[in-house]
N, C-alpha and C positions, 0 to 999 in steps of 0.2 A: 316717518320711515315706513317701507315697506314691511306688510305681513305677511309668513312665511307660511306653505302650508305644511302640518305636520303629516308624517305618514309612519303606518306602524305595522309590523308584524310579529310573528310569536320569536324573534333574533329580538323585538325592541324597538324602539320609537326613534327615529331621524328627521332630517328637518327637510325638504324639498325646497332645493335654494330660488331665489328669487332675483332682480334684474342685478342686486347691490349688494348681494350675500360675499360674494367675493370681487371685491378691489380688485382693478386693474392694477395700483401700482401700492406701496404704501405712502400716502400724504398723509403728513401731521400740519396740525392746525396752524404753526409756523412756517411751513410750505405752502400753505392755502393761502398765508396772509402774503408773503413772499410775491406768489404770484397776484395776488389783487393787487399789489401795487404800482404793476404793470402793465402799457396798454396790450392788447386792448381792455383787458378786464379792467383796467380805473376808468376806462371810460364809462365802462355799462352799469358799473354798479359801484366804483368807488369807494366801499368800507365795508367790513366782515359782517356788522349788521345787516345790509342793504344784501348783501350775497347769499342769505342764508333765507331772505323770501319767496315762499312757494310761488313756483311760474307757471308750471299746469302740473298735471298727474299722467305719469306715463307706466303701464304696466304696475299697476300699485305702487308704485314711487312717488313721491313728493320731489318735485324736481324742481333745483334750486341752482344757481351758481356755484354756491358751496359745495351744493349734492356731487353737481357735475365734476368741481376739479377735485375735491375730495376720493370718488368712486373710481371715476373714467379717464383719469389723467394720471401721469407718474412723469419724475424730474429727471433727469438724466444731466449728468458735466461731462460734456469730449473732451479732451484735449489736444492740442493744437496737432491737426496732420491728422485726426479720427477720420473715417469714413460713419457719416450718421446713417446712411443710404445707399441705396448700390441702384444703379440704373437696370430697369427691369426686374426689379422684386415688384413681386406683389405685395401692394401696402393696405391694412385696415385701419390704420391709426394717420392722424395729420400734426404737425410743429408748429410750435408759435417760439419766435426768439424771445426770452428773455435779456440774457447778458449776452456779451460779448459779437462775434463773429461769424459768418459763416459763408462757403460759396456751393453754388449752384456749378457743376462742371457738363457748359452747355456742347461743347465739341472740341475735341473729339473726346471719344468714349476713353474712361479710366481703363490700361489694361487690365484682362481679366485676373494677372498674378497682384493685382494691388486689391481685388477685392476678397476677404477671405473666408472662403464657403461654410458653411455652418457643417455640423458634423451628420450623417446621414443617421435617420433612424428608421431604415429597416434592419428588416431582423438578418442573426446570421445565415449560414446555410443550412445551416441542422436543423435551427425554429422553420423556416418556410418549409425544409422537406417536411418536417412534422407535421405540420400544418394541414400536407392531404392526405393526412389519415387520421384527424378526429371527424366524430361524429358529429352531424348534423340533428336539431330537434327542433325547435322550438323557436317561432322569432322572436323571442326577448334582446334585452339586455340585458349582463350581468351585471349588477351591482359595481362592484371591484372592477369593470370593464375602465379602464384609459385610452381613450383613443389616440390624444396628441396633445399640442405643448398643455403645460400648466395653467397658462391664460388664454380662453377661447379669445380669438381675434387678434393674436400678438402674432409680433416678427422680431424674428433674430437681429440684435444689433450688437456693437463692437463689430464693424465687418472688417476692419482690419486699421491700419495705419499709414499713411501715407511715408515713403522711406524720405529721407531730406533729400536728394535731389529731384525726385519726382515733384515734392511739394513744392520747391523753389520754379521749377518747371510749368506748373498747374497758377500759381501765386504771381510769378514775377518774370515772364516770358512771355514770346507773342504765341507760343503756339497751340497753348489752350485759353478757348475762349467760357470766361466763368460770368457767372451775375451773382453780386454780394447779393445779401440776405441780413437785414439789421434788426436789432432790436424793436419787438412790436409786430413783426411781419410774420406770415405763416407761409410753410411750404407744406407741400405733401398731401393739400389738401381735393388735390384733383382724386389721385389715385384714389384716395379712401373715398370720398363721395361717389364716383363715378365708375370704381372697379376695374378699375385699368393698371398695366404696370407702372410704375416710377418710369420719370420720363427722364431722370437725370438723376447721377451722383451728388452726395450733397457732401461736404467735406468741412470741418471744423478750422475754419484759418486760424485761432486764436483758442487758448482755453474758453467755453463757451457753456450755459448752463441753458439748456430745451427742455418746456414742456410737449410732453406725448399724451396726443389726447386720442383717444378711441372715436371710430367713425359716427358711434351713439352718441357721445356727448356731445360730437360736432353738430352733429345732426338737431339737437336740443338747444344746442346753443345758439345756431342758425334761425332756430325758431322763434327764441326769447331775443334776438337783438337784427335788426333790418340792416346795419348798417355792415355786420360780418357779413350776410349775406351777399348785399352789394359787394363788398371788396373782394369777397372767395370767387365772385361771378365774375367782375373785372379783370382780376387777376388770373383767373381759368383760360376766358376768351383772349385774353393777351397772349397767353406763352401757347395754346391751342394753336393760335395763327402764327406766332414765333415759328413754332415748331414744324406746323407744319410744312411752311415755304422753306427756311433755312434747313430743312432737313429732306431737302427733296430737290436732288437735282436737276428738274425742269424748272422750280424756277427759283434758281440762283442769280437769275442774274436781274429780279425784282429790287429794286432798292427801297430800304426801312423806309427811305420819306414817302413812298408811295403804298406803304400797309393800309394808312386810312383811305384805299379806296377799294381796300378788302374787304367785305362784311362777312362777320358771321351770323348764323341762325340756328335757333334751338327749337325740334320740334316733340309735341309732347312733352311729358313730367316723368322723371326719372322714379317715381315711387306708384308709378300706375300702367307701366308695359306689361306687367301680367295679367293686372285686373281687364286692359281693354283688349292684350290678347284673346282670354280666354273666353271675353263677349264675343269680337269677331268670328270665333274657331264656331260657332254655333251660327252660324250665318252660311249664306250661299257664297261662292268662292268669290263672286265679281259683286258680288254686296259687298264682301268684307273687304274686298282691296278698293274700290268706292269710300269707304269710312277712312283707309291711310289716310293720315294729311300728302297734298301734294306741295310738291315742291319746286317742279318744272311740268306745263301741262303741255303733250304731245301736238303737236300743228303750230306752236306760238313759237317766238323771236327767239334766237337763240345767244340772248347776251350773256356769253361768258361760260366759263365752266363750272363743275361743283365739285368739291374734295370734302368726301366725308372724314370727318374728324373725332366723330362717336356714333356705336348705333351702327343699326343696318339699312340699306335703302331699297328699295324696290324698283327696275327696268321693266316696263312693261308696255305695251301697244294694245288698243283695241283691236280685238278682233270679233265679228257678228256683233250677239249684243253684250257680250265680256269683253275680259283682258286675257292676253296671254302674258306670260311673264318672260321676258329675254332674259334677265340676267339679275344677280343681287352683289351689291356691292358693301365693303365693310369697310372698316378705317384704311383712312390712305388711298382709296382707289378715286379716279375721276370719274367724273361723268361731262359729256357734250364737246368731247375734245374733236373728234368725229366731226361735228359740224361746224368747230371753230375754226380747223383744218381746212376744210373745203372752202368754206366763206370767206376765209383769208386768201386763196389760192386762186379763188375765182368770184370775184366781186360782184361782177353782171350776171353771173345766176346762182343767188346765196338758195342754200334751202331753210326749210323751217325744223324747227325740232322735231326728229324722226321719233322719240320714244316719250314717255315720261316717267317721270320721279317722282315715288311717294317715301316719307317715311315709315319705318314699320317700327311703330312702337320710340323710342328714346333716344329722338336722331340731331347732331352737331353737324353742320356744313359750312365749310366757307365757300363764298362766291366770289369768283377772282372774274372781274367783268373785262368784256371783248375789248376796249382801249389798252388795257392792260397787259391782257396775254399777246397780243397785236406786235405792242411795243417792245415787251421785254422778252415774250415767251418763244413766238411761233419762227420769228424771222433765226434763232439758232436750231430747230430743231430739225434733225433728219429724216429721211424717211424710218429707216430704223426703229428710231425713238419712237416716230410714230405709231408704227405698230405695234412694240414693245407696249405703251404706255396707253394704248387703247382695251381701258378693263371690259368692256363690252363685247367687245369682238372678240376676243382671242375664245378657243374653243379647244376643249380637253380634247386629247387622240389617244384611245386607246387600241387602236390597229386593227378595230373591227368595225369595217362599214356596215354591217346591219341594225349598231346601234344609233345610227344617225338620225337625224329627227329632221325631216324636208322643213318642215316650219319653221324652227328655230334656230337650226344651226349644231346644236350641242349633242354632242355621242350620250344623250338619255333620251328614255323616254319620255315623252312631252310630257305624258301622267305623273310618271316618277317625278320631274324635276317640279310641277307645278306642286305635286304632293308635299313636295321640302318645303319650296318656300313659302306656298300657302300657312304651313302648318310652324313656320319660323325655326325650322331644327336647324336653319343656318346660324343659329345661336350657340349651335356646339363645337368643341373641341373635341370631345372623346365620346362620340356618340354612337353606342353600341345599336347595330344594324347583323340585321341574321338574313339568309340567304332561305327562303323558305322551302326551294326545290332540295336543297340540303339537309335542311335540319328535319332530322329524326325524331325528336319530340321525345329524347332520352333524361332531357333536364342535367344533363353531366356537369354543364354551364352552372345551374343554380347551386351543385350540391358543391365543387369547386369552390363558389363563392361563401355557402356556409360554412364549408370548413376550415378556411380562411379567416374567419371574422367571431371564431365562439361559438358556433351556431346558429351565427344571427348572418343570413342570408340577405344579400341588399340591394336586390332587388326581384320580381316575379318574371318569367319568361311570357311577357305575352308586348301587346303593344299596336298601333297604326298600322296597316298593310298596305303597299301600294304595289302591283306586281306580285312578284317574288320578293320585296322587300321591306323589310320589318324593322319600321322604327322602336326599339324595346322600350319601356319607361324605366331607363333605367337612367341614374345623374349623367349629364354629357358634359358635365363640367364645362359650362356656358362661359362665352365670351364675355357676357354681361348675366355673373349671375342674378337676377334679381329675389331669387328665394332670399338674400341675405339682408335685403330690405326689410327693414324692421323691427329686425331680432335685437331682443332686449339685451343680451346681454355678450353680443359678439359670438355665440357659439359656434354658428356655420360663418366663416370664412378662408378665406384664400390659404394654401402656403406660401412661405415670404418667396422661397424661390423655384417652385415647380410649378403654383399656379392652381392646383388641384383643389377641388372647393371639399373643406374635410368639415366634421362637426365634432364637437370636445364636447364626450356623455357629463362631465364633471360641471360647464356651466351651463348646460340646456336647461332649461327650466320646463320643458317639454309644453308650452304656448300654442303650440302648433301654427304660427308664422309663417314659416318654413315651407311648411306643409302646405298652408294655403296659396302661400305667395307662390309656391312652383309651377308653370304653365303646362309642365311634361308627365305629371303624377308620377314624376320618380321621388318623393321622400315620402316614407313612409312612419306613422307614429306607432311604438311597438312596447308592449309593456316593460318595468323593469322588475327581476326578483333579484334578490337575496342570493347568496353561496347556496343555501339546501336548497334552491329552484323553487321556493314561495315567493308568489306576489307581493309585492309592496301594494299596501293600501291608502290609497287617502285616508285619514282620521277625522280631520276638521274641513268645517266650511261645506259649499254649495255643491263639491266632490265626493265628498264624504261615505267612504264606503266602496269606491270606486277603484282600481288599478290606476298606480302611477304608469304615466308614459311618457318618453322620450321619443327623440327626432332619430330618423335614421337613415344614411343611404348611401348607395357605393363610394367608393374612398379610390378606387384606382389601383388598390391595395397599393397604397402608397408607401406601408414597411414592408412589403412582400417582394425579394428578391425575384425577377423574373417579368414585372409586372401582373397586371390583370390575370389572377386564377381563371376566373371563366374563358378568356379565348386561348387561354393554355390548356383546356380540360376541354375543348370542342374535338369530338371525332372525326368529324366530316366536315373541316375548314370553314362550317357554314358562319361564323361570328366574326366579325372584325370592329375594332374601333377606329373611325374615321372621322378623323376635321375637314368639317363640314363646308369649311373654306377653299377646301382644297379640291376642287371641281375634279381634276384629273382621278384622286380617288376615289370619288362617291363614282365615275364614270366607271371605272375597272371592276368596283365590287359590284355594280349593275350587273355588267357585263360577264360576271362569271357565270 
């Protein structure tokens, strides 16, 4: 078992938890056997002896089968008509069926009165006003400090219950389309690897008894046996290309017999986009996009298009002896439609591929090839469509021609725009950017944010300049956060339904993970004291002597009525938080 480290001050001696201090769920050794006796666990290991042998050591753990469903795992029974899942929660946790039944509701979506919201925990309006008017001191955390739920890396379930005619509806009609789910089989386990939302409702046809296993244990479990791996991977790329054609009306009118002449491709390792970011970011610009892998090379054939399905991708042209960047694309967008368009249209002078494709960091694509789109795609599509559905082209207007770029196309500056995607901040969602001809250098922003959070300030005003514009380090609550990679014990992860990447002070074990894994230097490690504002001390081991720390970083103020303290407490409009996907707004706050 894991050793705990002790830490003490003149309050008394606690124990500074560790990866297994606190259970995910409660299993008794009768639930542990319960579940060995089901695949896949009988196949891997077959009896509670065999389950209980050390597989490797992670984070001072002895990590076992047993460990895993014992610690990282909890049992849950729906009953017939439960919703185990709601389509778009963000999920940290994956299912394996035990007993009974379960369906997958692939289309159309459950409405939203059948899913039912969990209850909000921010604060009322009296706690927020109160809130800008404590004092700021110190980055600690306090002791007593809770950030959020009980269990770092859980989600709300009981999301409601299906009424009996929607369930005969969903069950036993044509008009939604579901895929059972048996005994042995896992769901869920895209989202929790991969950091994406729930691609589907999952619904309990039948009284039904699911193990919940935490993304850790999957993760451990994935390690100790080849064959989960294979099936989690098969099973991904399957409902990845499902999803993406049947949920995308250009090409509906592909038939399933013709998916295997779809392939997908995976570029990169999902547990090293920060480590090779943060090489590249030390590199010469057109060195570092040299190192992307490519995935379509500029001047060559242009068979077929590419629909990214995870990850971000890079559009880019040589120019002199670089690249410039046209454009970056995210889930769902195509690429090479453009010239499959033309090539179709006009046969006796096809062109070659005008751009190329690299991935940036942890990129999924399907390639749907030229016989294909030919046959099923191009011959319904309009001009409209076309345009509509060309993600390269299209170009933010924010009604001032002097932000226009002759090279590129796009209302930024060619520096601004190269500065984003060079630097990957297309990874954010909530990515706070300051206007620098504005901002006054009052810090209103930071003290805002400490007196919102205890004291503890979560982030510094400073950050990357390009222009007037100031990437801050502060969390942008990433599309793919990967700070969450790795963490022992689930602490930094998602909300189930806002999405906001939070951290629970109660199971960080302060590793600093977190901290390293971040590409943006927004988390910061900050001591912890006591009620009378004395340090806690390490007592034991290699630390000994030393201050406890934990993980720390903006939250979104996510119980704070109002949103975000800091761009509420800016004077001079210079702060905005901005998704980074959303070209048309990174173009306007340019342009103020």
């Amino acid at each position: 078992m894991a050793t705990e480290k002790v830490s003490i001050t003149s309050s008394g001696i606690f124990k500074q938890k560790s990866r297994w201090a606190q259970s995910f769920g409660e299993m008794s050794e009768s639930d542990v056997v319960e579940v060995l006796n089901c695949d896949p666990f009988r196949r891997i290991c077959g009896d509670l002896e065999s389950a209980k042998k050390e597989l490797f050591n992670s984070f001072g753990v002895s990590v076992s089968i047993y460990g895993i469903l014992k610690n990282d795992a909890r049992l849950h029974t729906y009953r017939k008509g439960e919703i185990i899942v709601g389509k778009g929660d963000y999920g940290n946790t994956a299912f394996f069926l035990i007993d009974g039944l379960v369906s997958a509701v692939l289309s159309p979506d459950l409405p939203p009165s059948a899913l039912r919201q969990r209850e909000s925990r921010k604060r009322n309006f009296l706690r927020s006003f109160a809130a800008n008017f404590k004092s700021s001191f110190l980055p600690t955390i306090p002791e007593n400090l809770k950030q959020t739920t009980k269990q770092g890396g859980t989600e709300v379930h009981g999301r409601g219950k299906l009424t009996g005619l929607l369930f005969d509806q969903v069950h036993n009609s044509d008009e939604y389309e579901t895929h059972r789910i048996q005994p042995g089989e896992i769901f869920g386990e895209g989202s929790a690897i991969y950091r994406t939302p729930r691609s589907a409702s999952v619904v309990a046809s039948e009284r039904s008894r699911v193990l919940e296993i935490r993304w850790q244990g999957l993760r451990d479990l994935i390690e100790a046996d080849e064959e989960i791996e294979t099936r989690i991977d098969d099973v991904y790329r399957a409902r990845a290309l499902q999803s993406a054609l049947e949920h995308d009306e250009l090409f509906r009118n592909i038939p399933s017999d013709k998916y295997d002449l779809i392939t997908f491709h995976a570029f990169g390792k999902y547990d090293e986009w920060s480590g090779d970011y943060i090489d590249f970011s030390a590199e010469e610009k057109h060195a570092a996009i040299e190192q992307e892998e490519i995935i379509v090379e500029e001047g060559g054939y242009p068979d077929g298009v590419f629909v990214v399905c995870t990850g971000f991708v890079r559009v880019c042209k040589r120019f002199g002896i670089g690249y410039q960047t046209r454009s970056y694309l995210g889930k769902g967008m195509i690429f090479g439609l453009s010239e499959a368009i033309h090539n179709w249209n006009d046969a006796e002078h096809p062109v070659s591929q005008q751009y190329s494709l690299r991935a940036i960091g942890y990129t999924h694509v399907l390639h749907i090839p030229t016989q294909v789109m030919e046959k099923y795609v191009l011959p319904d599509m309009d001009q409209e469509t076309q345009i509509e559905r060309d993600d390269i082209q299209r170009i933010p207007d924010t009604g001032d021609q002097k932000y226009t770029s002759n090279s590129t196309g796009n209302m930024l500056y060619d520096d601004v725009f190269e500065f984003l995607a060079q630097n990957r901040y297309l990874n954010g969602t909530q990515t706070m950017l300051i206007n620098t001809d504005r901002c006054t250098r009052c810090d209103d922003c930071v003290s805002a944010c400490a007196d919102a959070h205890d004291g503890n300030p979560r982030f510094v005003r400073q950050g990357p300049v390009s222009n007037h514009v100031m990437v801050v380090n502060a969390c942008m609550h990433c599309v793919d956060p990967v700070c969450m990679i790795g963490c022992p014990t689930g602490a930094i992860h998602r909300e189930s339904q806002g999405g906001q990447v939070v951290i629970n002070t109660e199971t960080c074990i302060g590793c600093s993970t977190c901290y390293n894994n971040c590409p943006y230097d927004a988390i910061r490690m900050v001591t912890v004291r006591d009620n009378r504002g004395e340090f806690r001390i390490t007592a034991l081991g290699a630390d000994a002597g030393k201050p406890v720390y934990k993980a720390t970083k903006c939250d979104l103020c996510v119980d704070l009525q109002g949103g975000p303290a800091c761009v509420r407490a800016c004077p001079h409009d210079a702060m905005a938080r901005v998704n980074m996907q959303n070209k048309e707004s990174i173009a306007k706050f340019v342009a103020l």
